[in-house]
C-alpha positions in Angstrom: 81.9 90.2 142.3 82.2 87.1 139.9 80.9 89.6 137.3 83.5 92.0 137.6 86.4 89.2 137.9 85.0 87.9 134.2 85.7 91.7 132.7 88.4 92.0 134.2 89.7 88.9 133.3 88.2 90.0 129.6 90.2 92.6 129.6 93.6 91.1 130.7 93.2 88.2 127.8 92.1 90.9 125.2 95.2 93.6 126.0 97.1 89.9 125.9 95.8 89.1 122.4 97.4 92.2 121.0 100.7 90.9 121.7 100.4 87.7 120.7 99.2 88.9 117.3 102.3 89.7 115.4 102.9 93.2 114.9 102.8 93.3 110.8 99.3 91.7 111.4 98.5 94.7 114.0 99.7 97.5 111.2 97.7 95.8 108.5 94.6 95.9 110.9 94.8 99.6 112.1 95.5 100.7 108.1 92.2 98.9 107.2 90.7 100.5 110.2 92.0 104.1 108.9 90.3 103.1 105.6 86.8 102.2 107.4 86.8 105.5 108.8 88.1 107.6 105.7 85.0 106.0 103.5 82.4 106.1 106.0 83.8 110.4 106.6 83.5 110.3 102.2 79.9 108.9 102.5 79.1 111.4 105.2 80.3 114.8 103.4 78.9 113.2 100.1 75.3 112.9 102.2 75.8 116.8 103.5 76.7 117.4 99.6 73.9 116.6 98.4 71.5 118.2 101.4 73.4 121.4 100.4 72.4 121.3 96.7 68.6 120.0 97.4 69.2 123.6 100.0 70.3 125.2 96.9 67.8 124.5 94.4 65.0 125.1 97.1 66.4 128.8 98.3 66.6 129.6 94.3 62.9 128.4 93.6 61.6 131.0 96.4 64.5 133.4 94.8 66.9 133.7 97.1 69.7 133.6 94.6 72.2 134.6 97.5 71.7 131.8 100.0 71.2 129.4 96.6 75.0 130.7 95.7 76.3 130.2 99.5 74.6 126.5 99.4 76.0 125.8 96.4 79.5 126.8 97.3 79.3 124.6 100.3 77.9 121.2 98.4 81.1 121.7 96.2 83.6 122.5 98.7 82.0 119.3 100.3 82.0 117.4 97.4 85.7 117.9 97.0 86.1 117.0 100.4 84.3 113.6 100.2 86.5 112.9 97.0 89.4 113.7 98.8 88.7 111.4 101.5 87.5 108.9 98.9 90.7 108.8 97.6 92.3 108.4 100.8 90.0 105.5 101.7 91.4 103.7 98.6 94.9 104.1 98.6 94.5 103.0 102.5 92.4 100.0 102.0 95.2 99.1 99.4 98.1 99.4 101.2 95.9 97.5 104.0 95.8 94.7 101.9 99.0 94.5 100.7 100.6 94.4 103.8 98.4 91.4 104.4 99.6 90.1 101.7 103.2 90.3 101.5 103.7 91.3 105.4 105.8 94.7 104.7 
């Protein structure tokens, strides 16, 4: 029972926490917490890019030119992707750390 009165108790002072930390300082946190997860989604779809065009260069040295055209479609419509989300993952982490700086 004493276990479950510390969690508990974990939880109250943690929910607590998020109101005592100012709400500009909350913002600033989820915006870098957007970022995290927009570069690790870039790193991911940059990771499938590149298992697409090894795919590709594989399915055209046993001469399947098809499946090497469909695989190479797919490592550039997921290399656009992970740019894309690159992109977002900067101008996030950015405004992150200017609202840390100037508290807008």
């Amino acid at each position: 029972m004493n276990g479950v009165k510390m969690v508990l108790a974990g939880c109250l002072v943690s929910g607590w926490a998020w109101l005592v930390v100012p709400a500009q300082a909350q913002e600033s946190l989820r915006t870098a917490i957007v970022a995290q997860h927009a570069a690790h989604s870039a790193n991911v779809r940059a990771i499938q890019s590149r298992r697409d065009v090894h795919a590709a260069n594989v399915a055209a040295l046993h001469g399947d030119f098809g499946a090497a055209r469909v695989f190479s479609h797919a490592a550039a419509v997921r290399q656009a992707q992970s740019d894309g989300d690159a992109r977002f993952a900067d101008r996030a982490d950015r405004a992150a750390r200017i609202q840390r700086f100037y508290g807008e």
